[in-house]
C-alpha positions as CSV (number, residue, x, y, z in Angstrom):
1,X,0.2,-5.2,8.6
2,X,-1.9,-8.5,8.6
3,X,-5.8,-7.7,8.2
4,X,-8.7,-10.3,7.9
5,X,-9.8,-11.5,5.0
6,X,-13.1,-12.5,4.0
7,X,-14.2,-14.2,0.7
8,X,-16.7,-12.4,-1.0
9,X,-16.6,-10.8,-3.8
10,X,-15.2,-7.3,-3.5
11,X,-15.5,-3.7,-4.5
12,X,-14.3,-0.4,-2.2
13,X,-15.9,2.6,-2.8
14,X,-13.5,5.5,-1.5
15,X,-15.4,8.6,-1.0
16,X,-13.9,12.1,-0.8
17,X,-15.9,14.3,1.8
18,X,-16.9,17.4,3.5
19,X,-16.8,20.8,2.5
20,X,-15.0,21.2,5.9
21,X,-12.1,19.0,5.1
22,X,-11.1,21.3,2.8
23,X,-8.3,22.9,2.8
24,X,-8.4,26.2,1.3
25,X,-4.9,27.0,-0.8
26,X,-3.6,29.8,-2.6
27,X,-4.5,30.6,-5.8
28,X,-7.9,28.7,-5.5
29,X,-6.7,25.4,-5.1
30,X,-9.0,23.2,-2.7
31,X,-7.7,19.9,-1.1
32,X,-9.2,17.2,0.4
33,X,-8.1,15.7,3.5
34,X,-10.2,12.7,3.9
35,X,-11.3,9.5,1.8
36,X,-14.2,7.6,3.8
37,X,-14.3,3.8,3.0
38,X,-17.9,1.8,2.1
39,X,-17.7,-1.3,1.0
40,X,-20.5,-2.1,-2.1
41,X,-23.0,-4.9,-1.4
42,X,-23.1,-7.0,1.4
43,X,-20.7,-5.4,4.1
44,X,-21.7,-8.6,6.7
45,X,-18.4,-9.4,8.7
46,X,-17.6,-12.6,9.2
47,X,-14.3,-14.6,9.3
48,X,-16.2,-17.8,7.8
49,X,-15.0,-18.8,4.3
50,X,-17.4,-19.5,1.3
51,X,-17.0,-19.9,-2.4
52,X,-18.2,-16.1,-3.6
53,X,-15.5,-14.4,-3.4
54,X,-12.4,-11.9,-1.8
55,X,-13.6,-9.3,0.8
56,X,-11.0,-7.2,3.2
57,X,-11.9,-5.2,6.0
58,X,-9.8,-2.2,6.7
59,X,-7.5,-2.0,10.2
60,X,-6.2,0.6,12.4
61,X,-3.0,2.1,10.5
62,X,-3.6,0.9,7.1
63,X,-2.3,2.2,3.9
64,X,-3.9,3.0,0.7
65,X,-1.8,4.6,-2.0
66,X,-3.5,7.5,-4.1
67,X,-2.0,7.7,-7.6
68,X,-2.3,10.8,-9.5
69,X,-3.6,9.7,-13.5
70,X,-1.6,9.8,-16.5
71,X,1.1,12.1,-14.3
72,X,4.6,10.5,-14.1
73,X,6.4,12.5,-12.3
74,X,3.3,12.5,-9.1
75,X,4.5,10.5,-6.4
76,X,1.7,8.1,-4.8
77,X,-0.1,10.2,-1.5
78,X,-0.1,7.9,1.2
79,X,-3.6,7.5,3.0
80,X,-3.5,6.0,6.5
81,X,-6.9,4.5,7.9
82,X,-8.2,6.1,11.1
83,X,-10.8,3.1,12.7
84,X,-12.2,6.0,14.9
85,X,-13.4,7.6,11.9
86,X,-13.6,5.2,9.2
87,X,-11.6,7.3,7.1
88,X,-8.8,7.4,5.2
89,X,-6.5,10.5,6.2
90,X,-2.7,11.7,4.6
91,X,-0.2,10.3,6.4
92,X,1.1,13.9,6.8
93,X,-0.8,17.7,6.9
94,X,1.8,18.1,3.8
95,X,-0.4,19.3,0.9
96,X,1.3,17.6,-1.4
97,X,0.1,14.4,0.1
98,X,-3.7,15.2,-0.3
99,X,-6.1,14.9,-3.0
100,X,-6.5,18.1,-5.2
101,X,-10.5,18.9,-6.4
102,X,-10.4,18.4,-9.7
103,X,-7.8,16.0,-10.6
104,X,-8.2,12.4,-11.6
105,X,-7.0,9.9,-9.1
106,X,-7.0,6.2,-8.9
107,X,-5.8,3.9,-5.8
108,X,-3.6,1.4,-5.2
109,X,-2.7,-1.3,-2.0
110,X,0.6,-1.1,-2.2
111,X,3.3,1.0,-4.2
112,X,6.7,-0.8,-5.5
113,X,7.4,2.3,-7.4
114,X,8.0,6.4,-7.3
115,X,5.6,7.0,-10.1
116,X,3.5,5.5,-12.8
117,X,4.3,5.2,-16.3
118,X,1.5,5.9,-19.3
119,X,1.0,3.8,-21.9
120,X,1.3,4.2,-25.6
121,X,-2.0,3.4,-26.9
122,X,-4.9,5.9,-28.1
123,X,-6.0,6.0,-24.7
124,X,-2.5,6.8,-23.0
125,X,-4.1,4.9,-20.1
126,X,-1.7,5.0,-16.7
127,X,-0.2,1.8,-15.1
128,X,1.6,1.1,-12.1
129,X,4.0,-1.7,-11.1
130,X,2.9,-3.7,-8.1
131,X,3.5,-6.9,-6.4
132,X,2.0,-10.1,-5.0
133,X,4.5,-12.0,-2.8
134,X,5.4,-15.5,-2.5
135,X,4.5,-16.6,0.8
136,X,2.1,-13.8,1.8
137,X,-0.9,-15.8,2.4
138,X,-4.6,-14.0,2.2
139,X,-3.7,-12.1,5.4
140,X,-1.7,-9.8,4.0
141,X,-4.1,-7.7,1.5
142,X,-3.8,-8.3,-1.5
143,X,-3.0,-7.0,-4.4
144,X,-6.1,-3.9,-6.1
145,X,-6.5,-1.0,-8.2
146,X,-9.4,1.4,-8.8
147,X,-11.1,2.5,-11.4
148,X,-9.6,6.1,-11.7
149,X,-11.9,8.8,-10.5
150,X,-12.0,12.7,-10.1
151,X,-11.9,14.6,-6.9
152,X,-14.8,16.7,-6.0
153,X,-15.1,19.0,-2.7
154,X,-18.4,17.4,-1.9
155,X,-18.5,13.4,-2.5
156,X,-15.8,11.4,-4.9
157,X,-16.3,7.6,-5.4
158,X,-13.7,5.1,-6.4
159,X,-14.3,1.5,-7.1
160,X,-11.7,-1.1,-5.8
161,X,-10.9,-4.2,-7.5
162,X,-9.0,-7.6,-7.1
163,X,-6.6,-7.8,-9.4
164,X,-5.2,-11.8,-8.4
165,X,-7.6,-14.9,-7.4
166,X,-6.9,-17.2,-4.5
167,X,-6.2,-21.0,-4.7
168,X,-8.0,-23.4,-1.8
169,X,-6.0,-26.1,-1.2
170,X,-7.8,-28.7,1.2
171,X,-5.4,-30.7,3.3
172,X,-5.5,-33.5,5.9
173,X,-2.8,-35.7,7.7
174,X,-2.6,-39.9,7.0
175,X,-1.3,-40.5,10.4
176,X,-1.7,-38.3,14.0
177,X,0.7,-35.6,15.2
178,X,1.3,-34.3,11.6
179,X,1.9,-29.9,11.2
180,X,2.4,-28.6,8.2
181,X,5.0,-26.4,8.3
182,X,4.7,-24.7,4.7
183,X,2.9,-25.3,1.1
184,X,3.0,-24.0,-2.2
185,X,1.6,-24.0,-5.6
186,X,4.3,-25.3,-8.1
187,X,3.9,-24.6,-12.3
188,X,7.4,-25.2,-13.4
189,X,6.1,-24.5,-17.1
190,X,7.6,-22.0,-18.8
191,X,5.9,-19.1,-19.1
192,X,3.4,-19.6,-16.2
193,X,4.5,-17.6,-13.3
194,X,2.0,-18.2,-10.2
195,X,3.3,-14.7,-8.1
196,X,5.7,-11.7,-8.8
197,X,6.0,-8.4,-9.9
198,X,3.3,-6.4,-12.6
199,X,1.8,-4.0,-14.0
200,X,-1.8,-3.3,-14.4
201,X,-4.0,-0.6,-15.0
202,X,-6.8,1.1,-13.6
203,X,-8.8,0.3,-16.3
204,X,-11.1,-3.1,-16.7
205,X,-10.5,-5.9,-17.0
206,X,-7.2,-4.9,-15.0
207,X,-5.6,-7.5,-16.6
208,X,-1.6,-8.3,-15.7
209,X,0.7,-7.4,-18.0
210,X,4.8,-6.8,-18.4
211,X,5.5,-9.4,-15.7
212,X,8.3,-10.8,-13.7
213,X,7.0,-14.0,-11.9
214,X,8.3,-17.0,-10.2
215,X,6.4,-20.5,-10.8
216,X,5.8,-20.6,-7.0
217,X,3.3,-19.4,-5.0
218,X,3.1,-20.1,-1.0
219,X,0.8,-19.5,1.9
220,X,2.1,-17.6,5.0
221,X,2.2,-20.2,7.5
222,X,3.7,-18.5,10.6
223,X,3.1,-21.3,13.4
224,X,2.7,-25.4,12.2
225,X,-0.4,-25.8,11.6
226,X,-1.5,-29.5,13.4
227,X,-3.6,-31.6,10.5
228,X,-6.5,-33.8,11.5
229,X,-6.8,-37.3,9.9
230,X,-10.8,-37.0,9.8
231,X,-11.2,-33.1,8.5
232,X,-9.5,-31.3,5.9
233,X,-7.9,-28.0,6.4
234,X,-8.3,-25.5,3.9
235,X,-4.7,-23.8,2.9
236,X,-5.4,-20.6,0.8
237,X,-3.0,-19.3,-1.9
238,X,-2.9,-16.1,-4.0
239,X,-1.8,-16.2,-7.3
240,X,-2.3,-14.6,-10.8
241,X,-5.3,-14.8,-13.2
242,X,-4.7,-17.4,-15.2
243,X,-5.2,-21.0,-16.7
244,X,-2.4,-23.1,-15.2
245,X,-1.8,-27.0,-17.4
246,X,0.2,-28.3,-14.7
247,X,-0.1,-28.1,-10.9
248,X,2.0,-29.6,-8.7
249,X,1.7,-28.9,-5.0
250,X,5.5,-28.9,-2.9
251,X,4.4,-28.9,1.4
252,X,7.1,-29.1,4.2
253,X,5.7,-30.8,7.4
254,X,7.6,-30.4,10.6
255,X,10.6,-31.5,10.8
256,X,10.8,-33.5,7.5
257,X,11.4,-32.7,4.4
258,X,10.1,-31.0,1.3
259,X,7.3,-33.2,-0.6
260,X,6.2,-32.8,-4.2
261,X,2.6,-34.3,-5.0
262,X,2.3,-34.6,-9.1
263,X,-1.1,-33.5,-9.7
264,X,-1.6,-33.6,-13.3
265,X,-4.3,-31.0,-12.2
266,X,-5.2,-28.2,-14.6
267,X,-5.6,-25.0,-12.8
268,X,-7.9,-22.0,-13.4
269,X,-7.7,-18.8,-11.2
270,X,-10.1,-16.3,-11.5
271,X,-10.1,-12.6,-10.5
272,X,-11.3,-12.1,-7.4
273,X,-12.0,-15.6,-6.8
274,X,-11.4,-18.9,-4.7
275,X,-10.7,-21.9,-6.7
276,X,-11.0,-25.1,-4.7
277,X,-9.1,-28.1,-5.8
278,X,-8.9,-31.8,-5.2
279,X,-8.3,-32.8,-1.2
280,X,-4.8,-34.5,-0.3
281,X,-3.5,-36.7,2.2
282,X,-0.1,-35.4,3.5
283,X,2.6,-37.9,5.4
């Protein structure tokens, strides 16, 4: 599910409520059935795009996975988002997909796996294996993880993070009548995948590790976009955290063919951030 986007610099705070959420279990276990959402800082919405930053704003029927930490054999609860309330609430009344008071959690926007896997240093810190999509565009969310927090039957507070940066590519046509059709980022050096499959963990700097990438990284471009000759429009592109030597850009307008511009442009992507680059002229 598409949701908008907004580019400020973000952090989630998922809060675990209500003594009456509880769920009251045998042998003293408590659950709880509800995560509210508040985003820290400025919570402003608007669709306008500046320089700060990545900011989502939850829709009807999203999902948040909750990871259970350091446990390999816990499944990921899946939380659905209920606009009504503002909350996040298990996509079942199963308790085995609520949070347990107590245990350590941390969060996740998507799951590509069954389970987590722990890693073999002093801390035997979890990770989880997640993805960021060729093609997905900023809106489809992207791409977080929280910093791993502990139930609590009155208030519990997790911090979400960006894990990947977004690329702005500014774009307008030489002649009238152009649409861009599609665009991507292009690295073609070895060992500098732009998008792909990862692991990270809920632990900062959340850095990508154990990767299996591709070297190119597209924006979701459902309907040709028309390109004015006087304006630029500004393309957006996720990719990994990184610093890229060699940038080329590959774009499809309408009808035509695929077109490589050579950039020679060194790229840096930042966690969390937009990186502008260099206007073009397509034709």
């Amino acid at each position: 599910m598409k949701k908008i986007m907004f580019l400020f610099a973000a952090a989630v705070a998922l809060a675990a409520v209500g003594c009456s959420k509880n769920d009251a279990a045998s042998e003293g276990v408590q659950y709880v059935s509800e995560l509210k959402v508040n985003f820290e800082g400025d919570t402003r919405v608007s669709a306008t795009p500046n320089a700060s930053g990545l900011e989502y704003s939850w829709s009807d029927g999203d999902v948040i996975y909750v990871w259970e930490d350091k446990n390999t054999t816990a499944p990921a609860k899946n939380l659905v988002y209920d606009a009504s309330s503002g909350s996040f609430k298990p996509q079942n009344d199963r308790d085995d997909n609520k949070l347990e008071v107590g245990k350590n959690y941390f969060v996740t926007s998507s799951a590509e796996t069954l389970n987590i896997s722990v890693n073999n240093d002093s801390e035997g810190s979890s990770n989880v294996a997640l993805q960021l999509k060729n093609g997905t565009g900023i809106e489809e969310y992207l791409p977080i993880i929280s910093d791993v927090f502990t139930a609590t039957a009155e208030s519990s507070v997790a911090v979400v993070h960006h894990i990947v940066g977004v690329v702005e590519i500014p774009v307008k046509a030489k002649t009238s009548g152009l649409k861009l059709k599609d665009i991507k980022l292009d690295s073609q050096v070895s060992n500098t995948a732009l998008c792909g499959y990862f692991h990270v963990s809920p632990i900062a700097p959340y850095s990508i590790y154990d990767t299996y990438g591709y070297f190119e990284s597209g924006a979701d471009i459902d309907t040709p976009i028309e390109l004015s000759t006087t304006e630029a429009t500004s393309i957006f592109i996720p990719a990994w955290v990184g610093t890229y030597s060699t940038i080329n850009i590959v774009y499809t307008l309408e009808n035509g063919a695929a077109t490589t511009i050579e950039t020679n442009h060194q790229l840096v992507v930042e966690r969390g951030k937009i990186t502008k680059i260099s206007e073009f002229e397509l034709e």
